[in-house]
N, C-alpha and C positions, 0 to 999 in steps of 0.2 A: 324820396319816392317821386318818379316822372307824375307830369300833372296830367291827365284826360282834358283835352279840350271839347267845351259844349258851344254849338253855332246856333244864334237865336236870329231866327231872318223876320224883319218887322218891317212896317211900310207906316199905312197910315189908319191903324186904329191902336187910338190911345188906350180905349179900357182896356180893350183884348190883351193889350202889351202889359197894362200896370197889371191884370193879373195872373197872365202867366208869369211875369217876374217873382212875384208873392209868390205861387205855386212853387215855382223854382227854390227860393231862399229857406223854403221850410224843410227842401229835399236833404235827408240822412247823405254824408260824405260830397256834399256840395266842396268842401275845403279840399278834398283832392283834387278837384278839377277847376281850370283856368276858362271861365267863361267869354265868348264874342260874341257880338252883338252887331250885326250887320243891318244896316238903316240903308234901305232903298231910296235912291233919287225921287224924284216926281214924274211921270207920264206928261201931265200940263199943270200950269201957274196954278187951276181951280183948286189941284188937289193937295198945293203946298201946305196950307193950312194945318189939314187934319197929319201930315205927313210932320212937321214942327211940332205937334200938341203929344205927336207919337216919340219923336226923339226928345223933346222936355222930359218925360217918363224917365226914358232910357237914360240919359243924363242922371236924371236925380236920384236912379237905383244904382247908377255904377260903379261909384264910388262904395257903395255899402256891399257891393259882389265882388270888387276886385275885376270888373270885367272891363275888358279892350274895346272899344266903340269905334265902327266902321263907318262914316256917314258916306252915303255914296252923291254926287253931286248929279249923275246922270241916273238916270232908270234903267238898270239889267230887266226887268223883270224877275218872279218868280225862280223860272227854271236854272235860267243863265245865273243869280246870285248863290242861289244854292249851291249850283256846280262847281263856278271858280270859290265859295268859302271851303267847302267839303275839300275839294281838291286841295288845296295852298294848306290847310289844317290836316290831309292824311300827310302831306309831304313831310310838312316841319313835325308832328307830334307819333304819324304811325296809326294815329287811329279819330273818331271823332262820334261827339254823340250831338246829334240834332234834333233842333224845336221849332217850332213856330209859330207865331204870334196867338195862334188861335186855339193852342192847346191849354189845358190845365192838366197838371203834374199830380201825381199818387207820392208823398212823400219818403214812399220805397224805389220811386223813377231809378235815380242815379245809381243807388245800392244796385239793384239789379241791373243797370246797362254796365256797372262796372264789372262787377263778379260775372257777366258771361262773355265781355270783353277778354276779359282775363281767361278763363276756362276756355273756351275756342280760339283764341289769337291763331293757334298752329293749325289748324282744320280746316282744309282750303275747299271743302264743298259747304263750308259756313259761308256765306255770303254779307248778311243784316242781321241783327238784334233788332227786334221790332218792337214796341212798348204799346201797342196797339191790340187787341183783342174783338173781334165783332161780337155784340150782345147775344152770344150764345151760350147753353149751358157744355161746358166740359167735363172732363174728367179730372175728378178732385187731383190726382198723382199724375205724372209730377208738377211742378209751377210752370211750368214751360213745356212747350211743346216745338218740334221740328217738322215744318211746312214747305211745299216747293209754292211760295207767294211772299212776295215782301208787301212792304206799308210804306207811307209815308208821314204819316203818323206818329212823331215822336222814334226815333231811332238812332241805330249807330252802326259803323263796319269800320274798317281796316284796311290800312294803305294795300295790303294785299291784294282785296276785293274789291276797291273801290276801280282799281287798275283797269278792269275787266269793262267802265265804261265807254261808252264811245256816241258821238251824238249822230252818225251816220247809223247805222246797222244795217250795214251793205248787206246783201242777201234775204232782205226781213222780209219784204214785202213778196217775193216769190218764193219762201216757206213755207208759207199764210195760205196759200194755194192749195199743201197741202190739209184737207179734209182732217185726217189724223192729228195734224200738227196745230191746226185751227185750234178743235176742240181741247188740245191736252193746252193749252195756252188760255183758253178761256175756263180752265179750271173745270173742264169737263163740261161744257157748256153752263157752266154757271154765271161767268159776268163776263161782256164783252170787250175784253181786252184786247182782242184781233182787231177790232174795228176802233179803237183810240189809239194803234202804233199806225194805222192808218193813216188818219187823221195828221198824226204828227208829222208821220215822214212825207203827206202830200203838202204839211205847211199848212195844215188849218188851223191846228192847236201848240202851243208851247208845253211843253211836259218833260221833266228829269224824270220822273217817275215810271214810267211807261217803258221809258228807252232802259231803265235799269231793270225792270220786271224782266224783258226783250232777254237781256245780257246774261243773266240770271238763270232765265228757263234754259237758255240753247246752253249753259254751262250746266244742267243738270243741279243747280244749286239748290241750297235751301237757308228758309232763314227762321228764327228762334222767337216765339211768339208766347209769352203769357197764357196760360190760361183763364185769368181776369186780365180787363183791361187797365192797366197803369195811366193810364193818359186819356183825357175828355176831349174832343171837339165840339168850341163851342164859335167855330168859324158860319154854321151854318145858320145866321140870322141875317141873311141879306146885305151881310159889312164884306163879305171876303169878293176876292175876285176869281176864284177859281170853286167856286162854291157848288155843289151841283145839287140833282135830286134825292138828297139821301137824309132823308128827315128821320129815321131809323139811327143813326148819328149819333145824335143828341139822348141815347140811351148809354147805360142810364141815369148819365145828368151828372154834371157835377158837382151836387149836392153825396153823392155816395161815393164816389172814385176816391174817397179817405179810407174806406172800406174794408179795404185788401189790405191788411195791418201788418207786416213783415217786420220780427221783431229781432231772427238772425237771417241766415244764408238760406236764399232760396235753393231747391231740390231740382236738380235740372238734368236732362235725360243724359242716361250712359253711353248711349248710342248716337250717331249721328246718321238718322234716318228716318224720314216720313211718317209720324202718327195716325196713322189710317182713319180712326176712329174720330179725330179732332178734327183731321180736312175734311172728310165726309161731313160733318156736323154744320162746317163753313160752307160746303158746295150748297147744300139742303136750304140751308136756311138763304141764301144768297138768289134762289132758286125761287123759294116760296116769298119771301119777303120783299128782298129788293126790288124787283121789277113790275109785281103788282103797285109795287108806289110811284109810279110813273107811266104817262101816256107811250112814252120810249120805249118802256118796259115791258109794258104788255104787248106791244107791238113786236118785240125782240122776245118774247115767250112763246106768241104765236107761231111765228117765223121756227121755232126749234120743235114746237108741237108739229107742224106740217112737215117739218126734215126726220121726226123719228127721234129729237134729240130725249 
């Protein structure tokens, strides 16, 4: 049986690392998949420290995973490491499930990214398997739902779709113009994602995520989303560097993401088409929630109240 390769990108936080590895090693059908472990260079000398204390982990869990360990001797950053591990792993394997450092694992994770790997491999408007969920209530049926939004958050795609990225997106930024196009991008004026491929393509921010969201929507895709969340972010205590205002996050903790107890084969939809009912529940709450939690936000609430949004 071919192996599933999983890509753990880790820099320099030691806990975070030792325990999403634990999280990882308790996951159902870990032994079908070939784990990599990609160790970011250092930025400057100050941060070698914590960046050694973080590949010691990786070291002394490797041997017990059977995983491949990448040390990188220079600093890609975030977005650049992701893209060339993902990329180099759809080439050589056809497909890849990714983590990072800051997650905790549901030890149904793998089960599930593999059986929907499997089930959409041929579905070319499948884009992601997402293992991410926002703390909303869903509908009990089925385990999974089809959304036109990805995650970054614990996931996986297919050399197929991974194709489709590109770090330019020529065209992006006078699409964005259009009005109609703004708002069906920001998820119905729910979170502003117009305004972070912005940011990107003016070179303010570094982000894979955004440029594939970009790739994604103008392909009309979709991607396959849990109805509980399988995976924790527990990046949001002031250790990450890409960390933002979203203390809503941290719901509901990784004390309960054991919760979601999957004892065979998840239920996953027959169709491959938009659950109306689950995104509406995502817009609403992203709507109500998100942006009252932030000075940005409310300021970006205002701003949609005075447009009509």
């Amino acid at each position: 049986m071919p192996v599933t390769p999983i890509a753990l990108f880790t820099y320099n936080r030691p806990e975070h690392t030792a325990r999403v590895l634990s999280s990882l090693a308790r996951c159902k059908r870990l032994d079908e998949c070939l784990l990599h472990v990609y160790c970011d260079g250092p930025k400057t000398q100050a941060q070698a420290p914590l960046i050694e204390a973080s590949r010691q982990v990786v070291r002394k869990e490797a041997e017990k995973l059977g995983a491949v360990v990448i040390e990188r001797d220079e600093n890609l950053g975030l977005a650049r490491s992701v893209v060339e591990g993902v990329t180099d792993l759809c080439e050589r394997f056809g497909r890849v499930i990714v983590v990072e450092d800051d997650l905790v694992l549901n030890p149904s994770f793998l089960a599930y990214m593999l059986q929907a790997l499997d089930r959409y491999a041929a579905d070319e408007n499948v884009y992601q398997v997402s293992g991410y969920m926002f703390p909303v209530a869903q509908p009990a049926k089925p385990d999974a739902f089809f959304l036109p939004l990805i995650t970054t958050w614990g996931w996986a795609t297919w050399k197929r779709a991974w194709r489709i990225f590109d770090w330019n997106a020529a065209g992006a930024l006078e699409r964005l113009r259009d009005p109609a196009v703004r708002k069906q991008f920001d998820l119905n004026n729910s979170y502003p994602y117009a305004v972070l491929l912005e940011k990107q393509l003016n070179g303010l921010t570094s982000s894979w995520g955004i440029l594939f969201w970009w790739h994604v929507f103008k392909a009309h895709g979709l991607a396959l989303h849990p109805r509980r969340s399988l995976v924790w972010n527990g990046g949001f205590d002031g250790s990450g560097t890409h960390c933002g205002d979203q203390a809503w996050s941290n719901e509901p903790g990784a004390r309960v993401i054991d919760d979601w107890s999957m004892t065979g084969s998840f239920e996953f939809p027959a169709n491959v088409s938009t659950h109306r009912e689950a995104f509406e529940n995502i817009c609403r709450f992203l709507k109500k929630e998100q942006y009252p939690a932030s000075l940005s936000g409310r300021i970006w609430r205002k701003l949609q109240l005075v447009l009509g949004a």
